[in-house]
DSSP file (Angstrom, degrees, kcal/mol; ACC not computed):
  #  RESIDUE AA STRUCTURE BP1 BP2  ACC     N-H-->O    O-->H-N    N-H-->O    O-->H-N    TCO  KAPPA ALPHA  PHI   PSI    X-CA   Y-CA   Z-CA
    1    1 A X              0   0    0      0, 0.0     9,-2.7     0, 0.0     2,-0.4   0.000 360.0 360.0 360.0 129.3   48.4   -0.4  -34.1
    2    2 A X  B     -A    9   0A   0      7,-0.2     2,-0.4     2,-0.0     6,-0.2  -0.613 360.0-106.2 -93.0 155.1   50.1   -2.6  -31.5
    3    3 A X     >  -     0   0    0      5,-1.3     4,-2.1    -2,-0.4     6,-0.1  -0.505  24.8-142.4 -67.4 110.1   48.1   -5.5  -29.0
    4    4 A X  T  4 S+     0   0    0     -2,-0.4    -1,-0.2     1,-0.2    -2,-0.0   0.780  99.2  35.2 -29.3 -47.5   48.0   -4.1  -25.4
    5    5 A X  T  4 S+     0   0    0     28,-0.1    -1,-0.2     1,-0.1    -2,-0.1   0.676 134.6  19.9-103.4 -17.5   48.6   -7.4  -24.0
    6    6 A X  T  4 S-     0   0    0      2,-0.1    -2,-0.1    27,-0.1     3,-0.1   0.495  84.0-135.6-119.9 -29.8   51.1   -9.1  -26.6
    7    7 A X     <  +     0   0    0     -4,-2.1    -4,-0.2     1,-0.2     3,-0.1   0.201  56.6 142.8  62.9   9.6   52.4   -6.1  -28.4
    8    8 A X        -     0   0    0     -6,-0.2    -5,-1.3     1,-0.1    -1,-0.2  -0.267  69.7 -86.8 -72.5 160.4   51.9   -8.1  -31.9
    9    9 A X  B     -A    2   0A   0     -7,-0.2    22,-0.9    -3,-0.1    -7,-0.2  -0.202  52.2-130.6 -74.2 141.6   50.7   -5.8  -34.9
   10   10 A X  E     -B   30   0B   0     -9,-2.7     2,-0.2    20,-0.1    20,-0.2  -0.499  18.9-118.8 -90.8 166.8   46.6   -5.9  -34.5
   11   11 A X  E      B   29   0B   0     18,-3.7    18,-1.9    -2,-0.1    16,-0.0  -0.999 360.0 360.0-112.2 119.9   44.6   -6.7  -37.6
   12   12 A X              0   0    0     -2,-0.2     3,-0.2    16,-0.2    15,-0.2   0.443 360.0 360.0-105.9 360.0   42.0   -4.2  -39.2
   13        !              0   0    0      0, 0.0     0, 0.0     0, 0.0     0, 0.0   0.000 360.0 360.0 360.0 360.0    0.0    0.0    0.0
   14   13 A X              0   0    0      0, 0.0    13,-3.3     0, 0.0     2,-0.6   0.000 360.0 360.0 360.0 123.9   38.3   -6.5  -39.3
   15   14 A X  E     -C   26   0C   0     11,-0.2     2,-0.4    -3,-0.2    11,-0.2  -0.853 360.0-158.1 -25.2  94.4   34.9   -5.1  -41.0
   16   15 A X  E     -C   25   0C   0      9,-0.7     9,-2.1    -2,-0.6     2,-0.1  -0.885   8.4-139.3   2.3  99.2   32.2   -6.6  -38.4
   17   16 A X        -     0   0    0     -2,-0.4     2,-0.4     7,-0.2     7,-0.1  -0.531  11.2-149.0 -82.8 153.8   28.7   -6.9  -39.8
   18   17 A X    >   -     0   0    0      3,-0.4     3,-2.0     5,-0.3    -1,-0.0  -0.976  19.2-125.6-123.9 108.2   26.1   -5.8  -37.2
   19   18 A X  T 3  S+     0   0    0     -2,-0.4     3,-0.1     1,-0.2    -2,-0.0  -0.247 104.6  28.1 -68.7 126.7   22.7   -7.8  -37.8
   20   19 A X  T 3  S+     0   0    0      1,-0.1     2,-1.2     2,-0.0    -1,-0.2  -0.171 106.9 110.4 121.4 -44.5   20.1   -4.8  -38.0
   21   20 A X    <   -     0   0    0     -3,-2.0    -3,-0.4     1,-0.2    -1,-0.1  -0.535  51.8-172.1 -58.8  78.2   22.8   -2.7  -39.3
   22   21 A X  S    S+     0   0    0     -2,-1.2    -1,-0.2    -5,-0.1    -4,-0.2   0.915  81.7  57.2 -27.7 -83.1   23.6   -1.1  -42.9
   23   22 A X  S    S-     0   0    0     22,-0.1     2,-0.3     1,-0.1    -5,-0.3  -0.097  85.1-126.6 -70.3 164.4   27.1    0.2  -41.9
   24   23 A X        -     0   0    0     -7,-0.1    -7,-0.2    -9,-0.0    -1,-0.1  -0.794  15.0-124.7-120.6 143.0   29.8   -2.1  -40.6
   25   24 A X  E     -C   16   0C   0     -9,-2.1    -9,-0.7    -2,-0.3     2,-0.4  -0.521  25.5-139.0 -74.9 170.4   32.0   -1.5  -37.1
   26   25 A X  E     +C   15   0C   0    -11,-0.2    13,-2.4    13,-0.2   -11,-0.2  -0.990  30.6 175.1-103.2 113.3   35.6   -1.5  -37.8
   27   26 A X  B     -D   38   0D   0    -13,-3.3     2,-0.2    -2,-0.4    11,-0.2  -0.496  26.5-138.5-115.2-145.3   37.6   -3.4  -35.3
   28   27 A X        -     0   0    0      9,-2.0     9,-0.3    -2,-0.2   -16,-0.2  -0.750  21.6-172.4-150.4  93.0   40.8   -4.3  -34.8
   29   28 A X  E     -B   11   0B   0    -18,-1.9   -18,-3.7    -2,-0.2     2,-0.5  -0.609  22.8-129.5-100.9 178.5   42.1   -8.1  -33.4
   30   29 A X  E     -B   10   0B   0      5,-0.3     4,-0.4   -20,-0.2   -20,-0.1  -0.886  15.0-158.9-104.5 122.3   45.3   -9.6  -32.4
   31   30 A X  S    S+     0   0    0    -22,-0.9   -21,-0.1    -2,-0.5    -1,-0.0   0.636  88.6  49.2-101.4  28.6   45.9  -12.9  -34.1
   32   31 A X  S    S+     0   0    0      1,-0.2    -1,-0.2   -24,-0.1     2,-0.1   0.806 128.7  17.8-106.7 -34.0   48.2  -14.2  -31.9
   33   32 A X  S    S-     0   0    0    -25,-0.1     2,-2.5     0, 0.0    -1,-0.2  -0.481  94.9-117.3-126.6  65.9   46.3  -13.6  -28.4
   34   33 A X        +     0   0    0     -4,-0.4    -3,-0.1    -2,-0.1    -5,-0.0   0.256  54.7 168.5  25.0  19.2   42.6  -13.1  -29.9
   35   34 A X        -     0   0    0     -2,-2.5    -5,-0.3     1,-0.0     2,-0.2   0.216  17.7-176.8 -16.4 177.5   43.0   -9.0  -28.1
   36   35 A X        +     0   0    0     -7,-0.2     2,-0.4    -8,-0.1    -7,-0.2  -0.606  19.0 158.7 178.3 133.9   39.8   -7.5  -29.9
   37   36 A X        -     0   0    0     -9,-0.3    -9,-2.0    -2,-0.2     2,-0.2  -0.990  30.2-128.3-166.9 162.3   38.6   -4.0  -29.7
   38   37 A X  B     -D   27   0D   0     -2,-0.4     2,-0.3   -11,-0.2   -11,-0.2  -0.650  28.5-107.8-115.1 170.9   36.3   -1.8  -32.0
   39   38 A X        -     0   0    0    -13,-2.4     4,-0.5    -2,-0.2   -13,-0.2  -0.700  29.5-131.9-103.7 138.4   37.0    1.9  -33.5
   40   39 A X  S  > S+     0   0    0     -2,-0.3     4,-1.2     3,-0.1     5,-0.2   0.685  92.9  44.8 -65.8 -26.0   35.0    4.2  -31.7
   41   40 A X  H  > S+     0   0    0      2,-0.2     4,-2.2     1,-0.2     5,-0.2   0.965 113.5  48.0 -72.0 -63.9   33.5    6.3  -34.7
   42   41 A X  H  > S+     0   0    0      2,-0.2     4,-0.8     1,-0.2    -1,-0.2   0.703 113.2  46.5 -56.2 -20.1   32.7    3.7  -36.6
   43   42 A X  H >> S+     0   0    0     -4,-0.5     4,-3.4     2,-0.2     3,-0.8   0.893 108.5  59.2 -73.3 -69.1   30.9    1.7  -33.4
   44   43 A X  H 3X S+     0   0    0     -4,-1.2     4,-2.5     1,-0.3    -2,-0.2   0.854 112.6  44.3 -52.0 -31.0   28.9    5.3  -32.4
   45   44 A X  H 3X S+     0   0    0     -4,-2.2     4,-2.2    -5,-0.2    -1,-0.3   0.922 109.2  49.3 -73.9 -44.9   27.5    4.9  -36.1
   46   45 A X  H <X S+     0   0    0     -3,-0.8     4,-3.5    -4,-0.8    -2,-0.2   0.915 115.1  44.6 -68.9 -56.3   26.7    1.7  -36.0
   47   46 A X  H  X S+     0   0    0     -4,-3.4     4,-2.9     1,-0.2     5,-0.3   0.989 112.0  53.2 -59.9 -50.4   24.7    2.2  -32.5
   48   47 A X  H  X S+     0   0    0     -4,-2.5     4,-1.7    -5,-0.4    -1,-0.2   0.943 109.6  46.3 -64.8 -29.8   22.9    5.3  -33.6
   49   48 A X  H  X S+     0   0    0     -4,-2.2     4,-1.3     2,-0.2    -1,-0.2   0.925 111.0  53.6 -57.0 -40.6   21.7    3.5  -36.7
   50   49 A X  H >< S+     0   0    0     -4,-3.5     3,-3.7     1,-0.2    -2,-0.2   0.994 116.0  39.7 -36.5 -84.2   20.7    0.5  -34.2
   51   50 A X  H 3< S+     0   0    0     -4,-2.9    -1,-0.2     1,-0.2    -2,-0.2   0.713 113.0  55.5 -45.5 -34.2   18.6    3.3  -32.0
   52   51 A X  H 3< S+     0   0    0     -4,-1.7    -1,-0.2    -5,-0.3    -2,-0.2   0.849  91.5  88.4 -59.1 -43.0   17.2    5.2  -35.4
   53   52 A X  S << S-     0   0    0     -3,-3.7     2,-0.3    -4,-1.3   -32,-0.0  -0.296  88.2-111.9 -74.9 158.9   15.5    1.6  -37.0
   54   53 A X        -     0   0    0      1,-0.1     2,-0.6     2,-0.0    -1,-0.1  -0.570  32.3 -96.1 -97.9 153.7   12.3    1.1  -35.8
   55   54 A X        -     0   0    0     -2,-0.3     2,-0.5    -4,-0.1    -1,-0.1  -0.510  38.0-172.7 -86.6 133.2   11.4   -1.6  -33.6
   56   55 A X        +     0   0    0     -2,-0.6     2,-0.2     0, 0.0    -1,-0.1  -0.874   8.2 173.4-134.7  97.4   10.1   -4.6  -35.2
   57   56 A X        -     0   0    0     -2,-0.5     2,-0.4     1,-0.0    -2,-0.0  -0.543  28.9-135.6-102.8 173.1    8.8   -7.4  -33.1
   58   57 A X        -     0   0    0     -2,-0.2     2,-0.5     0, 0.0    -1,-0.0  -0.798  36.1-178.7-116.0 151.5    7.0  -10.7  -34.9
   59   58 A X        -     0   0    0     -2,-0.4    14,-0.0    14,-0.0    12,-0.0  -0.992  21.7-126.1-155.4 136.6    3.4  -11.5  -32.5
   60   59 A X        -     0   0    0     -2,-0.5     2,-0.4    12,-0.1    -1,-0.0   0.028  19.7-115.5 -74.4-155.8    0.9  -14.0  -32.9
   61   60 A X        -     0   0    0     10,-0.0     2,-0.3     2,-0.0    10,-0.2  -0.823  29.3-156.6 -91.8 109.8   -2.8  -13.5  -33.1
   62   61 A X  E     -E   70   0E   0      8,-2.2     8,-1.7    -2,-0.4     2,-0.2  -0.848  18.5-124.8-100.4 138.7   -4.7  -14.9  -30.2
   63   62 A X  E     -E   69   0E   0     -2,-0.3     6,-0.3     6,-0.2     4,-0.1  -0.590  32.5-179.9 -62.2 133.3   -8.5  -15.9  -30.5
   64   63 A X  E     -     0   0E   0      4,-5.2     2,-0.3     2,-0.3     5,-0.2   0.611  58.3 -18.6-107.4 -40.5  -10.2  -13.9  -27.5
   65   64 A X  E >  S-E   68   0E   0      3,-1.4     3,-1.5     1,-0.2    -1,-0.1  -0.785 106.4 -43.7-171.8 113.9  -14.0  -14.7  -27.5
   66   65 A X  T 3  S-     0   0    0      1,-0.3    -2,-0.3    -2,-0.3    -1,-0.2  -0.222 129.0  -7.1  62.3-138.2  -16.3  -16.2  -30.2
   67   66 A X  T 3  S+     0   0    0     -3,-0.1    -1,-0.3    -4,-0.1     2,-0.3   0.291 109.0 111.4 -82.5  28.8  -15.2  -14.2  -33.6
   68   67 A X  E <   -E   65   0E   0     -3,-1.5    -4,-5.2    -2,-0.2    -3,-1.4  -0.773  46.0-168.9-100.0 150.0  -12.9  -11.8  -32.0
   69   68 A X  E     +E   63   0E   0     -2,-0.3     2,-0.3    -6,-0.3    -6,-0.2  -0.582  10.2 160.7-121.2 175.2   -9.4  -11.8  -32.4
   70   69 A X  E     -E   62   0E   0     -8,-1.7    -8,-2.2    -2,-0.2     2,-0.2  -0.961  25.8-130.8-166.7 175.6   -6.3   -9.9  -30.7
   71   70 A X        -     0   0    0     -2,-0.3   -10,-0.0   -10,-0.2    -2,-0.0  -0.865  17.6-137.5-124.0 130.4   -2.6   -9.3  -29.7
   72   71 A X        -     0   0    0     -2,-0.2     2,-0.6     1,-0.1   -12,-0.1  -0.153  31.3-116.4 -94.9 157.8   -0.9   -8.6  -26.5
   73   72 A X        -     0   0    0      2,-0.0    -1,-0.1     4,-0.0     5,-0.1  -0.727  30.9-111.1 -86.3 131.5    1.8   -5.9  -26.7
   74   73 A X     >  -     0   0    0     -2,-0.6     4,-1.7     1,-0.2    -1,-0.0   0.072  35.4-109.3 -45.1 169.9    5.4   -7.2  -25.9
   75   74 A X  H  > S+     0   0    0      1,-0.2     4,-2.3     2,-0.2     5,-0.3   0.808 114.4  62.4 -90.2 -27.2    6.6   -5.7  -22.4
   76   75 A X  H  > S+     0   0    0      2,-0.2     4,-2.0     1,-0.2    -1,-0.2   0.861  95.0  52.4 -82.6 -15.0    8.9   -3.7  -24.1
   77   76 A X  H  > S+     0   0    0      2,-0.2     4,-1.8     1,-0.1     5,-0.2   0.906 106.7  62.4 -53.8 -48.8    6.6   -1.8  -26.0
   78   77 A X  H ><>S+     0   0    0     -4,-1.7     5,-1.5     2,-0.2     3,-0.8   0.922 101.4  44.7  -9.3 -88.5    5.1   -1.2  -22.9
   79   78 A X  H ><5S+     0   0    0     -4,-2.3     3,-0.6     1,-0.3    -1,-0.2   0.806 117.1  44.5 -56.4 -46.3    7.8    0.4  -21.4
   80   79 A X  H 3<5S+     0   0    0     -4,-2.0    -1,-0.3    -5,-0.3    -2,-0.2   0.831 118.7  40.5 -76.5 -23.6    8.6    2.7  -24.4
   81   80 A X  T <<5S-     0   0    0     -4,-1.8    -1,-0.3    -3,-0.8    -2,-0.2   0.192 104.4-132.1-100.7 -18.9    5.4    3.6  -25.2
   82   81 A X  T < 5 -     0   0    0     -3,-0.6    -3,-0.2    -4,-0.4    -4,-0.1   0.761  34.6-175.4  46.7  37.1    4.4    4.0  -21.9
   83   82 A X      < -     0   0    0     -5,-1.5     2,-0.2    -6,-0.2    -1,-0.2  -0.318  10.9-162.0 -64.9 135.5    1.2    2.1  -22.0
   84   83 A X    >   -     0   0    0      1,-0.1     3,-1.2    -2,-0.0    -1,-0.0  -0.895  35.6 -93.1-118.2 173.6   -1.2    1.8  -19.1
   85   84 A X  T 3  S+     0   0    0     -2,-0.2    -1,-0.1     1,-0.2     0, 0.0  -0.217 114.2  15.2 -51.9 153.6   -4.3   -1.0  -18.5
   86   85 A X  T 3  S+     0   0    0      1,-0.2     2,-0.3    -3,-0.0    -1,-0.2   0.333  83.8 136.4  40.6  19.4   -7.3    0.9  -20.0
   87   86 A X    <   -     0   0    0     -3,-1.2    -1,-0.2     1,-0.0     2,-0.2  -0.460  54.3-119.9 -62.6 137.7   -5.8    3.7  -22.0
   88   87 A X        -     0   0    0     -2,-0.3    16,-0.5    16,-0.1     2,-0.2  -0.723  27.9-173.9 -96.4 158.0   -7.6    4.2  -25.7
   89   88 A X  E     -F  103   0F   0     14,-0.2     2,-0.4    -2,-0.2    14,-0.2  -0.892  20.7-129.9-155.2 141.6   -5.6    3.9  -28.4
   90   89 A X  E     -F  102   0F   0     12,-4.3    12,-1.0    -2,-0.2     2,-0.3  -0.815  24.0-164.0-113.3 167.9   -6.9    4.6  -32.0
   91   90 A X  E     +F  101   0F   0     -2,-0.4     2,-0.2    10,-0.2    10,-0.2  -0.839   8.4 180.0-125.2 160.7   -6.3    1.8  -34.8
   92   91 A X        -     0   0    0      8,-1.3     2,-1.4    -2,-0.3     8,-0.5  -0.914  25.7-140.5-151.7 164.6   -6.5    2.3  -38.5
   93   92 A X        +     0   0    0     -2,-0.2     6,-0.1     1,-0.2    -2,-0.0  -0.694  22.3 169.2-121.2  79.2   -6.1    0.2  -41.4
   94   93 A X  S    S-     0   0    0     -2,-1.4    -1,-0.2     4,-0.1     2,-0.1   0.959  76.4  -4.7 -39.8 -73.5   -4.3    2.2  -44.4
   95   94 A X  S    S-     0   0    0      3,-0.0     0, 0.0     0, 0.0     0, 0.0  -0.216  80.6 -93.6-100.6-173.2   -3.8   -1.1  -46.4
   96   95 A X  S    S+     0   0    0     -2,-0.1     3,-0.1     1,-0.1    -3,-0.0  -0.101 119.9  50.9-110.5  31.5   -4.4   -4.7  -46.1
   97   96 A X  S    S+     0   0    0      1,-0.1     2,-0.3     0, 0.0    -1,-0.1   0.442 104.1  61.3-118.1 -43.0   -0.4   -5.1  -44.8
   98   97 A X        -     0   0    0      1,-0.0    -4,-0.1     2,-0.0    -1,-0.1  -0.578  53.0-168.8-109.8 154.9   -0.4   -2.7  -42.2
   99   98 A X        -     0   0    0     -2,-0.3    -6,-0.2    -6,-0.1    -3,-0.0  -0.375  14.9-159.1-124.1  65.2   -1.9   -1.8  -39.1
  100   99 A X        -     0   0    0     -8,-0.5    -8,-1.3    -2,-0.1     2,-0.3  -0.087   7.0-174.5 -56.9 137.6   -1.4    1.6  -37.5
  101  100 A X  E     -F   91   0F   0    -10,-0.2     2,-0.2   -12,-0.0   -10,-0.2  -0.919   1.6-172.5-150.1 124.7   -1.9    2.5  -33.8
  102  101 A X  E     -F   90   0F   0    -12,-1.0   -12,-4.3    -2,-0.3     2,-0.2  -0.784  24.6-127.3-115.7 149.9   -1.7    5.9  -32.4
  103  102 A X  E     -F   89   0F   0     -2,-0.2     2,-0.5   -14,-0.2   -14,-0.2  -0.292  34.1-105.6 -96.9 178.9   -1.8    6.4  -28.5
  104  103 A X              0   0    0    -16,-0.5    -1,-0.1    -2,-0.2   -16,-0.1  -0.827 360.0 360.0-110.8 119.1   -4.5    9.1  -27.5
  105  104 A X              0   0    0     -2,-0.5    -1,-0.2     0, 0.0    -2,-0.0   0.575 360.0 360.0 -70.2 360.0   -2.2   12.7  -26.4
């Protein structure tokens, strides 16, 4: 492959994608830093993205005397489509996890 802008012979680079198993294949130029990614290998990379599940890190806030809580990031929100005073049920498989299913 030649560089659109330069016409010098591009260079085939592996790209790690943080989140990502598989790796993008692009392609730079090393004289004028041209850069561009292989389509196939990108659309894999994105669908894997969109497949993993989203995994945010949250504090634990004190709310009142022994009770404890966490507020949901805003983008959970949004994906989940939470409103103010919806029920939600919780359970506790293990003593790692915490499942919470929204009420159909």
């Amino acid at each position: 492959m030649r560089c659109p802008k330069c016409d010098a012979s591009l260079k085939k680079v592996e790209v790690n994608v943080e989140g990502a198993k598989n790796k993008a294949i692009g392609y730079q130029c090393p004289k004028c830093d041209y850069f561009e990614f292989e389509q196939d290998s990108s659309r894999k990379v994105i669908e894997e993205l969109r497949e993993a599940p989203l995994k945010i890190k949250q504090k634990v806030v004190k709310l009142s005397q022994d009770r404890l809580g966490i507020y949901f990031n805003s983008n959970v929100v949004r994906s989940l489509g939470l409103k103010k005073g919806e029920e939600i049920y919780i359970s506790v498989p293990d003593k790692r996890h915490i499942l919470i299913e929204l009420e159909e």
